[in-house]
C-alpha positions in Angstrom: 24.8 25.4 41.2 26.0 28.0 44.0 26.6 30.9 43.1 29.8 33.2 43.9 29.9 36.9 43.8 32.8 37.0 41.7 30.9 34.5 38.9 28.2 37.0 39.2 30.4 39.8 38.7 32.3 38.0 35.6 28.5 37.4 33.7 27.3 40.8 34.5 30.3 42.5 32.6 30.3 39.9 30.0 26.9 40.4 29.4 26.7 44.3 29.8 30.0 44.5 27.0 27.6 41.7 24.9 24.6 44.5 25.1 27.0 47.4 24.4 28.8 46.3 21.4 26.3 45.0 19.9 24.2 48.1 20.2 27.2 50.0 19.0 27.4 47.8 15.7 23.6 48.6 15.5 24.3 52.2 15.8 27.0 52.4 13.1 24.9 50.5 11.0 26.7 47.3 10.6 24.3 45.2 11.8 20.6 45.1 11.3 17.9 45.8 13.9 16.9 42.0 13.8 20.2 40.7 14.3 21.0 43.4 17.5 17.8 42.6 19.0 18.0 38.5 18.5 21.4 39.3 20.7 19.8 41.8 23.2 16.6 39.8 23.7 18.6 37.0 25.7 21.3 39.1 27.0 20.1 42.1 28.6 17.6 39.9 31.2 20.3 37.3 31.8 22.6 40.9 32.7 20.3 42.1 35.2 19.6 39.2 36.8 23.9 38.5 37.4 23.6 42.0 38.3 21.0 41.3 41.3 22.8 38.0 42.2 25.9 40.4 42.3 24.2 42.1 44.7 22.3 40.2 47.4 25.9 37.4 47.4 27.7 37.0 50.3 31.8 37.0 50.2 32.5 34.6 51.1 31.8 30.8 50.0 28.9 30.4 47.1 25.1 30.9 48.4 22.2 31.2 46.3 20.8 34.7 47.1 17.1 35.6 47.2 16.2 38.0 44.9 12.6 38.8 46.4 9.5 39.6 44.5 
């Protein structure tokens, strides 16, 4: 699947407002620590790697960006 900076873009604020309000709800005490982290465990790394993708896209047309190592 190629990858367009505006998809990238879309999952790195959905999963940045996933990571914040659930760490919110964690903070006001609705939800317990095991709950917040079975949410943050899968979506704070899927974040930051839209977040690189983001980055290193081109405008135009989907690529498939190289991170690096």
């Amino acid at each position: 699947m190629r990858m367009k900076k505006t998809m990238a873009a879309r999952i790195f604020c959905l999963g940045a407002g996933v990571c914040m309000f659930v760490s919110a709800l964690y903070l006001a005490g609705i939800i317990p620590l095991t709950l917040c982290a079975a949410v943050l465990v899968p979506a704070f790394p899927a974040t930051v790697l839209a977040l690189f993708f983001w980055w290193m896209a081109g405008q135009s047309g989907g690529d498939i960006p190289f991170i690096g190592y």
